[in-house]
ZAMARGU-4260 file (C-alpha; in steps of 0.2 Angstrom, whole numbers, plus 5000, padded with zeros to 4 digits):
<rodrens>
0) 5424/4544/4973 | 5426/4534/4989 | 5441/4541/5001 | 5456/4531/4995 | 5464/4523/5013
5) 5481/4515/5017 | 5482/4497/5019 | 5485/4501/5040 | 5471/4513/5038 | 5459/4501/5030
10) 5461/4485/5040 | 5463/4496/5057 | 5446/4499/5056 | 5441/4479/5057 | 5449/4480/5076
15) 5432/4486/5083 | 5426/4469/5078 | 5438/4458/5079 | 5443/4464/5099 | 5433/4451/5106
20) 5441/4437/5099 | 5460/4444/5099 | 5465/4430/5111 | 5459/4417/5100 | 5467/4426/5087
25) 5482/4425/5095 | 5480/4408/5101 | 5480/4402/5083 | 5494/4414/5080 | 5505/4405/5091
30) 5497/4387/5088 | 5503/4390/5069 | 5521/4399/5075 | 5525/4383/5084 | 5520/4371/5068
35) 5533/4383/5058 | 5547/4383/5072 | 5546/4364/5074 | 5546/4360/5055 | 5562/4373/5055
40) 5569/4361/5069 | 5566/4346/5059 | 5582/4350/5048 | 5593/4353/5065 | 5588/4337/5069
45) 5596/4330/5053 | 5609/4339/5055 | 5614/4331/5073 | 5609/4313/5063 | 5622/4315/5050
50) 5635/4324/5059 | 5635/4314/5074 | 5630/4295/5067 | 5631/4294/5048 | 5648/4290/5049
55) 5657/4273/5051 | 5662/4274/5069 | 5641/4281/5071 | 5629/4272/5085 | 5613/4263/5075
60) 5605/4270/5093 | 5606/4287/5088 | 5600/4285/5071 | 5586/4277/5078 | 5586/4290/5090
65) 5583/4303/5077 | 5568/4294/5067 | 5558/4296/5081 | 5560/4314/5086 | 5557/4316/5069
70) 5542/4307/5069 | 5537/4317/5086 | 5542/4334/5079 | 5528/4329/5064 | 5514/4323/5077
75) 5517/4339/5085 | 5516/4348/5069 | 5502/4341/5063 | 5492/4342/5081 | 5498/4362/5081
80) 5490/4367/5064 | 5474/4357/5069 | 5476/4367/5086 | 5475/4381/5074 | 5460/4381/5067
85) 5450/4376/5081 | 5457/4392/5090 | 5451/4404/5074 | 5435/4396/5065 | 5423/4399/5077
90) 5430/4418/5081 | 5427/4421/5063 | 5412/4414/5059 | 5405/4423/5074 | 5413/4441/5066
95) 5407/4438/5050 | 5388/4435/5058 | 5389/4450/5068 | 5396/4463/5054 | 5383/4455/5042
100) 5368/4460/5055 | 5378/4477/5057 | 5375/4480/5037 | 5358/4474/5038 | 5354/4483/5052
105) 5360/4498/5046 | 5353/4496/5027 | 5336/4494/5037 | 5339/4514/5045 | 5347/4519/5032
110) 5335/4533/5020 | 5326/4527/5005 | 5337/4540/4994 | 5352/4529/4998 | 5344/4515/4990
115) 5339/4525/4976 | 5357/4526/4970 | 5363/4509/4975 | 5359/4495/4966 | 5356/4480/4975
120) 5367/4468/4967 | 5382/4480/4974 | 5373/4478/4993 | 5372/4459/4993 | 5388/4455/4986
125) 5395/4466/5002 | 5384/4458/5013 | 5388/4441/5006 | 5405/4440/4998 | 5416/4452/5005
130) 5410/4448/5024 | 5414/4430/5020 | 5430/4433/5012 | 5436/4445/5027 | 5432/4429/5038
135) 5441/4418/5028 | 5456/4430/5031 | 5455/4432/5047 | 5454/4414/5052 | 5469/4411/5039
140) 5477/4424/5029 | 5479/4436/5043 | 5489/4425/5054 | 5498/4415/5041 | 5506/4432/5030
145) 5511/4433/5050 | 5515/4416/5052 | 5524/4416/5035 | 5533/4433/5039 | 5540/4426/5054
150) 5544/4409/5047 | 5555/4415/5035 | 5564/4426/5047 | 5570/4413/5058 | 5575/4402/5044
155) 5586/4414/5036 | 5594/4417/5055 | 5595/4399/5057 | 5604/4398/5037 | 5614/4413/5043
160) 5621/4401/5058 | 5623/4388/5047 | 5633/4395/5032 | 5634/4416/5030 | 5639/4413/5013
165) 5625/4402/5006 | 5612/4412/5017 | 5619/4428/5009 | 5615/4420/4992 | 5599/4414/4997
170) 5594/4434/5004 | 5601/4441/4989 | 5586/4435/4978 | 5575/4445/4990 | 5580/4462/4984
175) 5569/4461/4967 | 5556/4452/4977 | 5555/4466/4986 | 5555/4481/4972 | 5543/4467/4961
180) 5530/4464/4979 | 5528/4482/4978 | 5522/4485/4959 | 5512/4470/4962 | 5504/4476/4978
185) 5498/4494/4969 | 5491/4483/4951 | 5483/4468/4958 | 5475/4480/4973 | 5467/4489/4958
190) 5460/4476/4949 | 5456/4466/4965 | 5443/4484/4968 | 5439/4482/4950 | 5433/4463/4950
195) 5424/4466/4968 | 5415/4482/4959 | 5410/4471/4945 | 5405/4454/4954 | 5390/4466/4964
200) 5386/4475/4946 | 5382/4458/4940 | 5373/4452/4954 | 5362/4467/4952 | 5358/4463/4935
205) 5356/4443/4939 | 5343/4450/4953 | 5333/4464/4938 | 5333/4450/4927 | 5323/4436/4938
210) 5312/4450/4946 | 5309/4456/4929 | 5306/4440/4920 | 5289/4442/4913 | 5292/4458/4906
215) 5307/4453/4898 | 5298/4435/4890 | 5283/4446/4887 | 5294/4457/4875 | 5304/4444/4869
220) 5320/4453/4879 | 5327/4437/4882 | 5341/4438/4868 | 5345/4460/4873 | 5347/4453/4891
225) 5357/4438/4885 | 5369/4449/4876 | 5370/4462/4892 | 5372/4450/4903 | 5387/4442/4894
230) 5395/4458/4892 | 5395/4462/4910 | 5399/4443/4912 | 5416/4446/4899 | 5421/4463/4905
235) 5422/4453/4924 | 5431/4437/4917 | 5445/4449/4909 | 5449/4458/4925 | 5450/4441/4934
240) 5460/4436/4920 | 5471/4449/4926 | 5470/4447/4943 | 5479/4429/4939 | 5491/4435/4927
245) 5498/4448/4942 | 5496/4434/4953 | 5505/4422/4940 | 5520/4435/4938 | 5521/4438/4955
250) 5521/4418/4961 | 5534/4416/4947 | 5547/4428/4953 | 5545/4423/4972 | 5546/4403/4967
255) 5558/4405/4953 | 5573/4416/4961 | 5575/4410/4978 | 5576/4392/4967 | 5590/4397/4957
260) 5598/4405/4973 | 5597/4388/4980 | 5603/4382/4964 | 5620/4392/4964 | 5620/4391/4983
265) 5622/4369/4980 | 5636/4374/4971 | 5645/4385/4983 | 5641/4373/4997 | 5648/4354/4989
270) 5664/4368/4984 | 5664/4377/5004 | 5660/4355/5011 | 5676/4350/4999 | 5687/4364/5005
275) 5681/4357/5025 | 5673/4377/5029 | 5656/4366/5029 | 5650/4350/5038 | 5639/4338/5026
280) 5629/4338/5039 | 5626/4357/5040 | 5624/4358/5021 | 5612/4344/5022 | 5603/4353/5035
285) 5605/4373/5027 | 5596/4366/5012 | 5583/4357/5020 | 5580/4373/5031 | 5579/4384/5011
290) 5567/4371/5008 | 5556/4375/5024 | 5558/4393/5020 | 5554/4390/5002 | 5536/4385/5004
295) 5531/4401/5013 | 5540/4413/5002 | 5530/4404/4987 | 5515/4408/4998 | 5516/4425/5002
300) 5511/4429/4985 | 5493/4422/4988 | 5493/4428/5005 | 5496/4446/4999 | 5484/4443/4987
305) 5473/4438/4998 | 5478/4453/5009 | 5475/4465/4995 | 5458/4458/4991 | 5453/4459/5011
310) 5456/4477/5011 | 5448/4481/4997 | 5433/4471/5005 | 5434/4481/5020 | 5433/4499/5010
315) 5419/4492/5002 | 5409/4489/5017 | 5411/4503/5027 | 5408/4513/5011 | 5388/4507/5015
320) 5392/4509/5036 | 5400/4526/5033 | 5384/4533/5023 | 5375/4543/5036 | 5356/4541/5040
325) 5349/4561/5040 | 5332/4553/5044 | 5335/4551/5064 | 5327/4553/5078 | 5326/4569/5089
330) 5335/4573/5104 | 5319/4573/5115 | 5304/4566/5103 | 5284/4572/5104 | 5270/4566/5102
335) 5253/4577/5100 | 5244/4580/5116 | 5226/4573/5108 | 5228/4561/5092 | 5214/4562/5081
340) 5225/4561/5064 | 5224/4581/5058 | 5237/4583/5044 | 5244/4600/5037 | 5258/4604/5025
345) 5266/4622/5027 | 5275/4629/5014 | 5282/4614/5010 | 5296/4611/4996 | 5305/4598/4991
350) 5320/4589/4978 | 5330/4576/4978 | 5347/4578/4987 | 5357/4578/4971 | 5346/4591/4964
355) 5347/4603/4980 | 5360/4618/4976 | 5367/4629/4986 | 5359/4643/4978 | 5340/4640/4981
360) 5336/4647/4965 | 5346/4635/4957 | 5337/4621/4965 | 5324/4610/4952 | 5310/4608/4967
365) 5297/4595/4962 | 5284/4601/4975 | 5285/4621/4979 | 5273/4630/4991 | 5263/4615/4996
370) 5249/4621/5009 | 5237/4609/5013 | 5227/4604/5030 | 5215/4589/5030 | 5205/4589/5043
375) 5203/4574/5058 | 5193/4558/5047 | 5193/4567/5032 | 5196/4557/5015 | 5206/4567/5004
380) 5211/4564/4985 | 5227/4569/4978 | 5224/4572/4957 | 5235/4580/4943 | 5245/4576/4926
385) 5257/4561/4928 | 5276/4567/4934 | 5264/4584/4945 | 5275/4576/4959 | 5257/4566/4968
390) 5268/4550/4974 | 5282/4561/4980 | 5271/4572/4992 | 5264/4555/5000 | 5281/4549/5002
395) 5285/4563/5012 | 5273/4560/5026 | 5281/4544/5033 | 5296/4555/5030 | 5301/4540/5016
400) 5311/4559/5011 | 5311/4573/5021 | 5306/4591/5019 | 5318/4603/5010 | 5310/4619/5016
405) 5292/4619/5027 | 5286/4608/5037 | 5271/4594/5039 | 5264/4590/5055 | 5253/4577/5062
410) 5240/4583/5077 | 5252/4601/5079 | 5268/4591/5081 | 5281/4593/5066 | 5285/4576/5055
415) 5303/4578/5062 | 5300/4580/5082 | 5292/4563/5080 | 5302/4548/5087 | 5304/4538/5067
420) 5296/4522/5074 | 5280/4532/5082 | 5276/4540/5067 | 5276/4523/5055 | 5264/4517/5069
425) 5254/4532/5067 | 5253/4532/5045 | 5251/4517/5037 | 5256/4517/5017 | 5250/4505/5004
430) 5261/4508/4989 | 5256/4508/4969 | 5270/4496/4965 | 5265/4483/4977 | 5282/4473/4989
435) 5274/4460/4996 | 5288/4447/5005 | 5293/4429/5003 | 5283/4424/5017 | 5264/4419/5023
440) 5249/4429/5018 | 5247/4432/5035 | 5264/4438/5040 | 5263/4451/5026 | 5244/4459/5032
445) 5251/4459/5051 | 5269/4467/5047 | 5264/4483/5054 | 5249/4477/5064 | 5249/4482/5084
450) 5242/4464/5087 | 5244/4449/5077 | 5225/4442/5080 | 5217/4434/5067 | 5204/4448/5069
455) 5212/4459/5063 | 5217/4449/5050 | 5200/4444/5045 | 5195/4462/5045 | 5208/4466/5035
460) 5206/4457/5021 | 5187/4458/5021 | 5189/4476/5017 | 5204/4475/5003 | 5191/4460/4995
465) 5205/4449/4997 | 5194/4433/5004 | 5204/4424/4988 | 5219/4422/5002 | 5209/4408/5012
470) 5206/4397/4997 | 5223/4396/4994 | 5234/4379/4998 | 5235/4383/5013 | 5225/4397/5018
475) 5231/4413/5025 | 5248/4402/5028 | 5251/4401/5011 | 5268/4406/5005 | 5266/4418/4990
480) 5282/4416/4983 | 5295/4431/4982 | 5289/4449/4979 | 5272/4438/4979 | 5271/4437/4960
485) 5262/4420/4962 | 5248/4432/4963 | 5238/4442/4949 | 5243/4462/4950 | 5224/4466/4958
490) 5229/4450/4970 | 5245/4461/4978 | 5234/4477/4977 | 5222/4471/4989 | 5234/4460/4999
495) 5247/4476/5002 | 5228/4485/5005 | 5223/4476/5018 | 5242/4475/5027 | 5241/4496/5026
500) 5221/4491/5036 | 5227/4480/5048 | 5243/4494/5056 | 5225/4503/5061 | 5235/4518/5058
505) 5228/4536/5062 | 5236/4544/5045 | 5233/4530/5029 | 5240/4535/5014 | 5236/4527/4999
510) 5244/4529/4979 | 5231/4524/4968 | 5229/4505/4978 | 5214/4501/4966 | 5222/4503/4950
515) 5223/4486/4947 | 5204/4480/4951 | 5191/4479/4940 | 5176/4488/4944 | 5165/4476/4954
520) 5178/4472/4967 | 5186/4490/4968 | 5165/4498/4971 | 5165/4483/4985 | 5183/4488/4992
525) 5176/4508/4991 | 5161/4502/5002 | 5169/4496/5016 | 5183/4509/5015 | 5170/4521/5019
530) 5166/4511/5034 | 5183/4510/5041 | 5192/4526/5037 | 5175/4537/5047 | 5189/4538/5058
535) 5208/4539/5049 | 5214/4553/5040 | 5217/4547/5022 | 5227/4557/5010 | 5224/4545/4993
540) 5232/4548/4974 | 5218/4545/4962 | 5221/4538/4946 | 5202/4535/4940 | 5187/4543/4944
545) 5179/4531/4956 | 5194/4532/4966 | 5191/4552/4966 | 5171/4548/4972 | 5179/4540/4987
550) 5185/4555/4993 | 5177/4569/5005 | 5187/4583/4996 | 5200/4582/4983 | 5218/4592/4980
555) 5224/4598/4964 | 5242/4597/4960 | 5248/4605/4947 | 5267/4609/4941 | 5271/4605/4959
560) 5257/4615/4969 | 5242/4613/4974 | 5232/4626/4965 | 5213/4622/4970 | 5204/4613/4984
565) 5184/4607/4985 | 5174/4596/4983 | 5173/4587/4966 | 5159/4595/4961 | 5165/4613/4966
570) 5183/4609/4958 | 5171/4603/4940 | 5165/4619/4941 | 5177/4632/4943 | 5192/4624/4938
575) 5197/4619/4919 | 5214/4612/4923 | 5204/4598/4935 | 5191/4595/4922 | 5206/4592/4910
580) 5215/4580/4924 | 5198/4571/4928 | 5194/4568/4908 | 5211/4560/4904 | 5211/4548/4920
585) 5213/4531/4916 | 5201/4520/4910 | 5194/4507/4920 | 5208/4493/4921 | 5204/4473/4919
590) 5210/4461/4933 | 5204/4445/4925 | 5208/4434/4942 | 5197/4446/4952 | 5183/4448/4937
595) 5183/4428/4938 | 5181/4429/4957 | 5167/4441/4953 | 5159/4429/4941 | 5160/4414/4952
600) 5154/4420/4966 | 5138/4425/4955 | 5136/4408/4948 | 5138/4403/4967 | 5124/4416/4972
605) 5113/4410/4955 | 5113/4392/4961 | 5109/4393/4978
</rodrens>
């Protein structure tokens, strides 16, 4: 549960940000102050006018005289609330930019285990919605409650000079304002958390739904979705049904009640003008002061609804900043005297941070006693049972997690006395589950290159088999489309290859990266692996046996610990749980895009 803060509390912690632009703040703060205190004077001006003129022994020149102090007091109103917003937009905007590149910054540093339990919806709609809502109250709801606060002050001193009696009518329906402003407060900050809370869990399941579209056609999920979707959909719509009913309730009390104190305060002022304790032109101006003060107190219900909806937006973003990053640099990083790539496990065990107890032997460990050391160039295949714990280990090494207990060192130099951006130069991953960005072919081979060259780029894809990319549109500039699933499967298999290639990494480690290929392209991609991994230390999770071929030696994992390492050969022969693993490893899948690659570049080759 996230720590529940006061309102002071919760908004207190925006003033980091919003320092810089205090004295634009202010300036609009002021600018608006000034609109309210010359509409407030606009009523002493009638009251002067009907006092002093509209009589039968009055001047016409100072009727006249009025008008166009009016009409200069309005100018000036205008001018000041126009004043206004040129002194707070830009501020803002600019906040709002800087806080959104905070949260991106620090969801980029943040561990994968975070992201794990978040979903993404809930992240976007606090990147997007709450920050731009928080800009739209500092600009305006901020310094109107303010303004508004203020506003109503004066005009009930300014009723108070006027008439005591009438402005004691008019303060009298303030008290159940009052007690009703603080229910309202404690309901609608609820269901304003509520409604926030929801809006991201829908987002999340509008982004699974798009990303997952194919599999959901496929099945003919469409309708299951549908009916999920409009659930989530409902369950939102009925808190923001109640958001407006709170709202409702609340804007009728503070417009209702100080109307019918004006009501019975019209009364009391014709009876106080007839008895002569009350100038006509002092009521006149009294109730044209109410009806200044009016508006703003028939605001504040939006404005503190607004209010209440900022800080809930302000708890919900520094619930991301306030979650810690355990995968940091060290005080004085290292870096091995000699790197030729040499990796070693120690001991090594690992679970999930929920899992972890604080009794060790509670703890449900995925991997347990890992001791493993490949050697400088060596090609090393990682086999077992699906769920032995094969992708975990390899997520360890660019410390995607980190080590519970033990340790994993690159060249003698622990994983953790690494700077983090050294070591994600030094290993290089390709993923099963291919990301690829909405961006150019090239862009995604070269993200971790040292050297954006188009040699390397060449290379790259020459080895992953991915010469498909220059016959795209546009060649290697060719956008792939989000997540790249304008590509086949074995298409992002060999382009996410060839980005791993192209970092020229030390350490490569590789989850099964030819599971999609059919057999032709994956025995070309195999052949000039060999040719550029003489010299990278590869730890790769094999799914098939030609993947396993690939390999110098190979590590058994089974039930979370390597129990045998060899040769494939030795392992056949003195080990029956590998024979079992090797026997039940996949079959050898069919990409149909790359097979018809295959079969036109034999045509090609029959021709010529």
């Amino acid at each position: 549960m996230p720590e529940q803060r006061s309102f002071f509390k919760s908004i207190g912690r925006l003033y980091p940000h919003m320092k810089p632009i205090i004295p634009r703040l202010l300036m609009g703060l002021i600018s608006a102050l000034l609109a309210s205190i010359v509409a407030l004077a606009i009523p002493q001006v009638l009251r002067v006018l009907i006092n002093d003129s509209l009589h039968p022994s009055g001047s016409s020149s100072g009727v006249w005289v009025a008008v166009w102090v009016i009409l200069g007091l309005g100018i000036l109103e205008a001018l000041l609330v126009a004043l206004r917003r040129q002194f707070v937009i830009n501020p803002a905007t600019t906040v709002e930019t800087r806080m959104r590149i905070s949260l991106y910054k620090h969801l980029q540093d943040l561990t994968v285990s975070f992201h794990d339990r978040w979903g993404s919806g809930q992240l976007l709609s606090r990147a997007m919605s709450d920050l731009n809502f928080l800009r739209r109250w500092m600009a305006f709801g901020a310094i109107m409650l303010v303004v508004t606060s203020l506003t109503v002050i004066i005009g009930v001193i300014l009723m108070f000079s006027m008439s005591w009696q009438l402005a004691l009518i008019f303060l009298a329906a303030a008290v159940p304002i009052m007690i009703f402003g603080f229910r309202f407060r404690k309901n609608f900050g609820r269901v304003a958390r509520l409604s926030q809370d929801q809006a991201g869990d829908l987002a999340t399941t509008v982004e699974e739904s798009v990303h997952g579209i194919r599999v959901l056609k496929a099945f003919g999920r469409s309708r299951e979705a549908l009916e999920n979707f409009n659930e989530q959909a409902e369950g939102l719509r009925q808190t923001e049904i109640a958001k407006a009913k709170y709202l409702a309730t609340f804007s009728l009390v503070v417009t209702l009640l100080p109307e019918l104190a004006l009501g019975l305060g019209l009364m009391v002022g014709i009876w106080l003008s007839t008895t002569g304790q009350l100038s006509i032109g002092s009521l006149v101006a009294f109730f044209a002061t109410a009806a200044v003060v009016a508006s703003p107190v028939e605001a504040c219900g939006m404005l503190l609804a607004m209010t209440l909806a900022a800080k809930s937006a302000v708890d919900r973003h520094y619930e991301v900043m306030d979650s810690v990053n355990t995968i940091t640099d060290p005080t004085e990083p290292q870096t091995p005297s000699e790197s030729k790539g040499a990796l070693t496990f120690s001991k090594v065990r690992f679970a999930f941070e929920d899992a972890v107890a604080p009794d060790p032997a509670d703890t449900k460990f995925i991997l347990d006693e890992i001791d493993l050391e490949i050697r400088p160039g060596e090609t090393m295949a990682l086999v077992g049972v699906t769920g032995s714990g094969k992708s975990t280990l390899l997520q360890l090494i660019p410390r995607l997690y980190d080590v519970t207990e033990g340790s994993i060192s690159i060249d003698g130099v622990d994983l953790r006395d690494f700077s983090v951006e050294q070591l994600r130069t030094v290993v290089a991953v390709a993923f099963e589950d291919t990301t690829l960005f909405s961006n150019s072919v090239r862009d995604n081979v070269l993200l971790g290159a040292p050297e954006r060259t188009d040699a390397i780029l060449n290379e790259a894809l020459d080895v992953a088999q991915a010469q498909f990319t220059h016959t795209l549109p546009e060649g290697v500039d060719t956008l792939i489309g989000e997540e790249g699933l304008s590509l086949s499967g074995g298409q992002r298999q060999r382009v996410a290859l060839a980005r791993a290639i192209a970092a020229q990494p030390k350490v490569l480690v590789l989850d099964d990266p030819l599971s999609a290929l059919d057999v032709n392209t994956e025995a070309k991609v195999e052949a000039r692996l060999r040719e550029v991994l003489a010299e990278t230390t590869t730890l790769i999770v094999a799914h098939r046996p030609s993947t396993v071929a690939l390999a110098d030696r190979v590590a058994l994992l089974q039930d979370g610990r390597i129990t045998d390492v060899g040769t494939h050969s030795e392992l056949l022969g003195r080990n029956a749980h590998y024979r079992y693993v090797i026997a039940s490893l996949d079959e050898e899948p069919k990409d149909l895009d790359s097979e018809l690659e295959t079969e036109l570049e034999e045509a090609g080759e029959a021709v010529r």
